[in-house]
C-alpha positions in Angstrom: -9.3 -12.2 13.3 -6.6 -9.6 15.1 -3.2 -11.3 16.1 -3.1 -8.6 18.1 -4.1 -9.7 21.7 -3.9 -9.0 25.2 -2.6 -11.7 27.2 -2.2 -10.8 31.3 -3.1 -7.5 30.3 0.1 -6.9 27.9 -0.3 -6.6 24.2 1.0 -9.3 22.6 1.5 -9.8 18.4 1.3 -13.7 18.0 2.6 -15.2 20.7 5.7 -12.2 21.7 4.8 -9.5 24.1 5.3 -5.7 22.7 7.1 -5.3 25.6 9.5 -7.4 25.2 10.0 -6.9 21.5 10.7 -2.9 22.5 13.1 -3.9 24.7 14.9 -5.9 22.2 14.7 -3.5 19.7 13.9 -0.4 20.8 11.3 2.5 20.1 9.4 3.7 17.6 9.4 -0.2 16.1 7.0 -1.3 13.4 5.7 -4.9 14.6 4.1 -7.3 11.8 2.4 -10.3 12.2 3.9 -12.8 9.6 -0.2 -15.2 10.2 -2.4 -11.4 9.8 -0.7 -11.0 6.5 -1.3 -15.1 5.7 -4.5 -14.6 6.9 -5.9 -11.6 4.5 -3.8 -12.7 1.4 -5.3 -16.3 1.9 -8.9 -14.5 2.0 -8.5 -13.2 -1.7 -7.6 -16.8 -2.4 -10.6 -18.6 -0.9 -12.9 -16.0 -2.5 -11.4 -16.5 -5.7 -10.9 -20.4 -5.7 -12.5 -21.5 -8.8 -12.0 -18.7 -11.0 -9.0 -17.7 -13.1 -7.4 -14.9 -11.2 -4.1 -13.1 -10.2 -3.3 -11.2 -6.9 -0.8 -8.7 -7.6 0.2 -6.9 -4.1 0.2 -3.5 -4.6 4.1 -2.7 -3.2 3.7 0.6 -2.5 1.6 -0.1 1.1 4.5 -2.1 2.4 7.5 -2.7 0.4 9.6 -4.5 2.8 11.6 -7.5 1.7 10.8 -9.9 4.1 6.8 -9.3 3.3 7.3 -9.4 -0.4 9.2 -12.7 -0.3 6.1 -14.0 1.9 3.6 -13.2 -0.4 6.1 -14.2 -3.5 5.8 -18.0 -2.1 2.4 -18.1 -1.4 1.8 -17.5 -5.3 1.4 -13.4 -5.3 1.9 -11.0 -8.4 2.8 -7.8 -7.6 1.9 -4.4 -8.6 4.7 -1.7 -9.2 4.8 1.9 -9.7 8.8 2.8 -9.9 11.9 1.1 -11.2 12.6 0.4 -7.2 9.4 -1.4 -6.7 10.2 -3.6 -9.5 13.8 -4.7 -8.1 12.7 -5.0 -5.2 10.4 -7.7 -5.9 12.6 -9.5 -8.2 15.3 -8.9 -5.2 12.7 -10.6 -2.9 12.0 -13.6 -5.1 8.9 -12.0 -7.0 8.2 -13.9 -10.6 8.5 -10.8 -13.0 5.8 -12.6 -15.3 3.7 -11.7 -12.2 4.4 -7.9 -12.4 1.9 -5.1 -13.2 3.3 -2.0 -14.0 1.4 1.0 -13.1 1.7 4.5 -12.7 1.2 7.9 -14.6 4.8 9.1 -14.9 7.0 6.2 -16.0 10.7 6.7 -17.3 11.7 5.3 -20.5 14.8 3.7 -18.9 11.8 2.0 -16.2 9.9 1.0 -19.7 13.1 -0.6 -20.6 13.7 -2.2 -17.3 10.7 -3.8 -17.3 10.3 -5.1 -21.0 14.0 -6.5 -20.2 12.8 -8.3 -16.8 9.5 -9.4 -18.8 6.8 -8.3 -17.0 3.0 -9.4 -17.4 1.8 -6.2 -18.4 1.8 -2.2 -18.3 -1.2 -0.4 -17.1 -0.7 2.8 -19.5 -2.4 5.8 -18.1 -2.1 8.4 -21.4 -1.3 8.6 -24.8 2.0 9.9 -24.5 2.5 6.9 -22.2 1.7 4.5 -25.3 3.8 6.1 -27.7 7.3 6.3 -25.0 6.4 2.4 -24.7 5.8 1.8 -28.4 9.6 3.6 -29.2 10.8 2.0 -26.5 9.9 -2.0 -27.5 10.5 -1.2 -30.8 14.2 -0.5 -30.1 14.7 -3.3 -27.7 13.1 -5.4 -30.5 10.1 -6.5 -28.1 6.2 -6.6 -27.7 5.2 -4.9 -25.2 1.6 -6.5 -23.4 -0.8 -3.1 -22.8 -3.9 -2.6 -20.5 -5.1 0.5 -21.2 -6.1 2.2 -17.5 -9.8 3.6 -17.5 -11.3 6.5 -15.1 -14.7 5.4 -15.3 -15.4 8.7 -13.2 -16.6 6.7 -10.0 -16.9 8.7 -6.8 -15.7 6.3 -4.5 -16.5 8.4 -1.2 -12.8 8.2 0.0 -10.7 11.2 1.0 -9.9 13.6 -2.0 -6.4 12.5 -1.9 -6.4 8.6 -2.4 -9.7 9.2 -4.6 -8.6 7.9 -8.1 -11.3 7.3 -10.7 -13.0 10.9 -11.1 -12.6 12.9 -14.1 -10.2 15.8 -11.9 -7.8 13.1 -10.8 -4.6 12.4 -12.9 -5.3 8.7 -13.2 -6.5 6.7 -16.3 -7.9 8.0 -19.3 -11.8 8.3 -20.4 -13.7 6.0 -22.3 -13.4 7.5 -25.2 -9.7 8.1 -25.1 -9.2 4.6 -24.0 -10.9 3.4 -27.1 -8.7 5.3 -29.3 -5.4 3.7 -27.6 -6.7 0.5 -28.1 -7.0 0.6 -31.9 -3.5 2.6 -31.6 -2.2 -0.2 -29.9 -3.7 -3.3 -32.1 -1.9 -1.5 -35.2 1.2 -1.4 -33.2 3.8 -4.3 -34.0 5.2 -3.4 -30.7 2.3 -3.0 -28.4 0.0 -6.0 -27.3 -3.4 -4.9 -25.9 -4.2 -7.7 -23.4 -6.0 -5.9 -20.5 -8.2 -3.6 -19.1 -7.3 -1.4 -16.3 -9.1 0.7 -13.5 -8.7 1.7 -9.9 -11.0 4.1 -8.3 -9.5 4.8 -5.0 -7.8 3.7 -1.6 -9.5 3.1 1.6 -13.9 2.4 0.1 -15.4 1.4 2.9 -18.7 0.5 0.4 -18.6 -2.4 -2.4 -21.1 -0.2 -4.5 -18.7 1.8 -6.2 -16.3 -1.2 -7.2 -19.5 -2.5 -8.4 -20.6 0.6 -10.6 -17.0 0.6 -12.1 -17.0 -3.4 -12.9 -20.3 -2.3 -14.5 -18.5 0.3 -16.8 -15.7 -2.4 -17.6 -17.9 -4.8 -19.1 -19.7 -2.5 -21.3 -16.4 -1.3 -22.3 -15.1 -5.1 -23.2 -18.1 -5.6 -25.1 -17.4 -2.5 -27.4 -13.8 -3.5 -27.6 -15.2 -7.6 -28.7 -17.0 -5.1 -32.0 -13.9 -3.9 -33.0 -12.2 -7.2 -33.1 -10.0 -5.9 -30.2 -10.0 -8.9 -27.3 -9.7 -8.8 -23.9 -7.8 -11.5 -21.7 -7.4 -10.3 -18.3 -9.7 -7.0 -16.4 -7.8 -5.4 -13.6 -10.1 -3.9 -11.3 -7.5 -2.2 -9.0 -7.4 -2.5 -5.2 -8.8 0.0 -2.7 -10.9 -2.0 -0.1 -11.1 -0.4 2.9 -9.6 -1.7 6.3 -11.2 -1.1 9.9 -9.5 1.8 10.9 -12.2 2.9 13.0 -15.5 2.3 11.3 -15.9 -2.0 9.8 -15.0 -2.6 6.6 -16.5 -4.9 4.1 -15.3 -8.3 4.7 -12.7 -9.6 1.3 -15.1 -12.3 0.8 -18.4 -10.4 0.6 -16.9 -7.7 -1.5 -15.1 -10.8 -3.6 -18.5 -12.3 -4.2 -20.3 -9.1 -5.1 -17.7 -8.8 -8.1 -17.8 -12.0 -9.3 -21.6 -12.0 -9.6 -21.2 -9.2 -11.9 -18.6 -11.1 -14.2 -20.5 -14.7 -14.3 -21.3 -13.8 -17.9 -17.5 -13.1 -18.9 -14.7 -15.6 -19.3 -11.7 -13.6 -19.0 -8.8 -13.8 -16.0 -9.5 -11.6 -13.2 -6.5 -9.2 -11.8 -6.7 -7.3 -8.6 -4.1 -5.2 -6.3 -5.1 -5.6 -3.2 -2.8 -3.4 -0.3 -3.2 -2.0 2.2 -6.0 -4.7 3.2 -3.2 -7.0 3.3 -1.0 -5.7 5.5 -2.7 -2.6 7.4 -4.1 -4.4 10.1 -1.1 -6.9 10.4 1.4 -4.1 11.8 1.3 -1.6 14.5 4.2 0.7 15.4 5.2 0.9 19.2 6.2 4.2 20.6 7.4 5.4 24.2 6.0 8.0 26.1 9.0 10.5 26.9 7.2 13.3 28.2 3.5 14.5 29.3 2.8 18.1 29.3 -0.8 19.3 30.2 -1.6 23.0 29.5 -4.4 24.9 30.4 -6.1 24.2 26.6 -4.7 20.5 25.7 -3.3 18.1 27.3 0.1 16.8 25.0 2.0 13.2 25.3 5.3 13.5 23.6 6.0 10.0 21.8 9.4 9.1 20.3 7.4 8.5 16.9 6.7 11.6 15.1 5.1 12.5 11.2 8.4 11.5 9.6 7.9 7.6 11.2 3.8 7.8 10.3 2.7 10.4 8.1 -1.3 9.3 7.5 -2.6 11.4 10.4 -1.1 14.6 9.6 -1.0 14.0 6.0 -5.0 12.9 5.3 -6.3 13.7 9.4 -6.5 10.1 9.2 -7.5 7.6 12.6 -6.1 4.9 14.2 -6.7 3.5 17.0 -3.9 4.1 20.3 -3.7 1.6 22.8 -1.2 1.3 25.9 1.0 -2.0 25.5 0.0 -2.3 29.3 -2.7 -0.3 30.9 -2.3 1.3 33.6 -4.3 2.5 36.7 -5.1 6.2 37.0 -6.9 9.5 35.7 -8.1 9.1 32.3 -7.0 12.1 30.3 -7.7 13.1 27.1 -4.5 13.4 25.5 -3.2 14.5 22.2 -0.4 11.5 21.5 2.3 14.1 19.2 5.9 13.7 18.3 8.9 15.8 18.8 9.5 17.0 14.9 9.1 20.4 14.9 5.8 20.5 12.9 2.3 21.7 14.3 1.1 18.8 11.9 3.3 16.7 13.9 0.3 14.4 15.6 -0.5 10.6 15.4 -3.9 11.3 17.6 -5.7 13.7 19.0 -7.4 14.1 22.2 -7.1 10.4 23.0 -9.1 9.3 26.3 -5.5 7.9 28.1 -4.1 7.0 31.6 -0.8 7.7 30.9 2.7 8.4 32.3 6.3 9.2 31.6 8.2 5.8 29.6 4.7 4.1 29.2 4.6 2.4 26.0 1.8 3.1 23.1 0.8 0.7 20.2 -0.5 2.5 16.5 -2.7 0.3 15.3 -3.5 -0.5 11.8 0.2 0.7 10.8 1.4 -1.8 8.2 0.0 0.2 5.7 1.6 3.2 4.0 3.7 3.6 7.5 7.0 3.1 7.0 6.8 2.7 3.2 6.1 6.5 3.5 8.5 7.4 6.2 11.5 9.8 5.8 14.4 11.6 7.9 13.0 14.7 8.3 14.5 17.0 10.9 17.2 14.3 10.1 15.4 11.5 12.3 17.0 8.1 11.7 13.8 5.7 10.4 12.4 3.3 12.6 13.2 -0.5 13.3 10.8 -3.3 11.8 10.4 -6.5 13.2 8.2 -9.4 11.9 6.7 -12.1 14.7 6.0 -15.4 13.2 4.6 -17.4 16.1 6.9 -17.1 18.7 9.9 -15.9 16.7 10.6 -12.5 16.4 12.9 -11.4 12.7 14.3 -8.2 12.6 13.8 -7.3 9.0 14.4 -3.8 8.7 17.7 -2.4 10.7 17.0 1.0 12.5 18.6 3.6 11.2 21.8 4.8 13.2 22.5 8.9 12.7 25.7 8.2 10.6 23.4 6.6 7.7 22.0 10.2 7.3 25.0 11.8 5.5 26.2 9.0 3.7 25.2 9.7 0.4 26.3 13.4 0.7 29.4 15.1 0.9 31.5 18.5 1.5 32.8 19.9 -1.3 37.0 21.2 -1.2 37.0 24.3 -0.8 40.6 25.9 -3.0 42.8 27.4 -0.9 43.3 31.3 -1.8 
């Protein structure tokens, strides 16, 4: 269910009108809806209820404080990828005995961080990996708890760049690899081999390929169960798709395809669920400020640009555009771009529209990997975010004013001659 509606023809998130929210606050604005987010995490729940299982939110779609703290009280792990990520959960209430810790190029002073904040578990992607975190617990004097992450080489039929699990990406090791690291890590004092980790991709729009990888886990926990080495927890990533344009899988179908597959085996089941938690609860609300048809294309000028929502120019990915009030009028194919000076500088293309100068847009399906990937390029000041809650409206993200840019930097004295 959206809670994104139209009510007397304006867009409404909850119960608060776009409108009046970008008056409030302003343009570009990244609106969540506090019940969408509920709503999915509360899905996983349901689905789960009755097995032992942990939902660790994968930060990196939306790392804002006000959503982490949400999904911190309604029981949520989280799963990390940076020394940030991890203080920011903790900052937002997260339990760090909660925390996954993946990632294919971590620091040893984030190793150290995290064996010092006691963390559930590290997802190590390599052998060097193993070894940094073996030197690193040993001189801290603690065990650190391992899941070794497999590429089970699983074409998941996503775009090349959020593809994970095939042999060419940089994720996870190989089956036979992983096997080694396991027995490295049982004959470590300071290593504890407690999971098993994979994640195939971002954005499957087909439970098969989870299914084929869930597959490969179990064989490989069986092999591991001959070597004396045991298993408590599998991690089988995140990665369902939302409804950007085509339907995804509902959570609870692709939920119950997995669990069919693990009837047989008793050990706790960890996912990191995304951007299927939060895409579809935000949208980011732009104002028309200019329409310029050409002979060729026809080009409305947003105040959003690439550096508020990178996805479209960075994968050619889709989402839907809709006017916050629709107006009367010639519908135009229009190509919805911002002002950075980019050719890739597009959120849509040739978008059937009835537009004019100061009307307001909605992006929909933008609380994911929007303004968690957002930057100040041609020294744009970031966008505004708001969370609606009902019929309350939180500003939980300040906008950016053009001072902000250069604080961190400074002009070096020059000697006199």
């Amino acid at each position: 269910m959206s809670h994104f509606t139209r009510q007397h023809e304006v867009l409404y998130c909850e119960d608060v009108s776009l409108e009046d929210i970008a008056a409030t606050h302003g343009t570009p604005t990244y609106v969540y809806s506090a019940a969408s987010i509920d709503a999915a995490f509360n899905a996983y729940q349901r689905a789960l209820q009755g097995r032992s299982h942990l939902i660790c939110y994968a930060v990196k779609a939306n790392s804002n404080l006000a959503i982490l703290n949400r999904l911190a009280q309604q029981g949520a792990g989280f799963d990390v990828v940076s020394a940030g990520e991890l203080e920011r959960v903790l900052h937002a209430g997260g339990d760090a005995g909660k925390v996954v810790f993946s990632g294919v190029g971590k620091t040893r002073t984030e190793l150290a961080l995290a064996l010092e904040k006691g963390i559930r578990c590290f997802n190590v992607e390599s052998e060097s990996e193993l070894m940094q975190l073996a030197e690193v617990a040993s001189a801290l004097r603690k065990t650190a708890p391992v899941s070794i992450r497999i590429n089970p080489d699983v074409d998941a039929g996503t775009h090349p760049y959020i593809s994970t699990g095939l042999r060419e990406n940089k994720f996870g090791v190989d089956a036979t690899t992983a096997r080694r690291l396991y027995r490295i890590a049982r004959n470590t004092d300071a290593l504890n081999p407690i999971g098993l980790d994979c994640h195939i991709g971002s954005q499957i729009m087909d439970v098969n390929p989870f299914l084929e990888a869930v597959d490969f886990l179990i064989a490989m926990i069986d092999d591991l169960r001959k070597e004396d080495i045991l298993i408590s927890h599998l991690d089988i990533g995140g990665g369902l798709g939302v409804s950007y344009e085509a339907a995804a899988p509902p959570i609870a179908d692709y939920i119950a395809a997995v669990l069919d597959r693990l009837s047989a085996l008793d050990v706790e089941l960890v996912l990191e669920p995304g951007r299927s938690i939060v895409a579809m609860a935000g949208v980011l609300v732009t104002k028309v400020e200019h329409l310029k048809p050409t002979s060729h294309r026809n080009f409305a000028i947003v105040d959003a640009a690439m550096n508020d929502l990178l996805r479209p120019a960075l994968y050619g990915a889709w989402q839907e555009i809709c006017p916050v009030t629709p107006r009367s009028g010639e519908i135009v194919e229009w190509d919805v771009v911002g002002p950075v000076c980019e050719t890739a500088d597009f959120l849509g293309k040739a978008r059937p529209l009835a537009l004019a100068q100061g009307d307001l847009l909605s992006i929909m399906g933008a609380g994911a990997y929007g303004y968690s990937m957002s930057s100040n390029y041609n020294s744009r000041p970031r966008a505004a975010e708001v969370l609606v809650d009902g019929d309350s409206v939180h500003l939980i993200g300040q906008r950016e004013s053009l001072e902000t840019l250069w604080q961190r930097e400074s002009i070096p004295t020059r000697r006199s001659q």
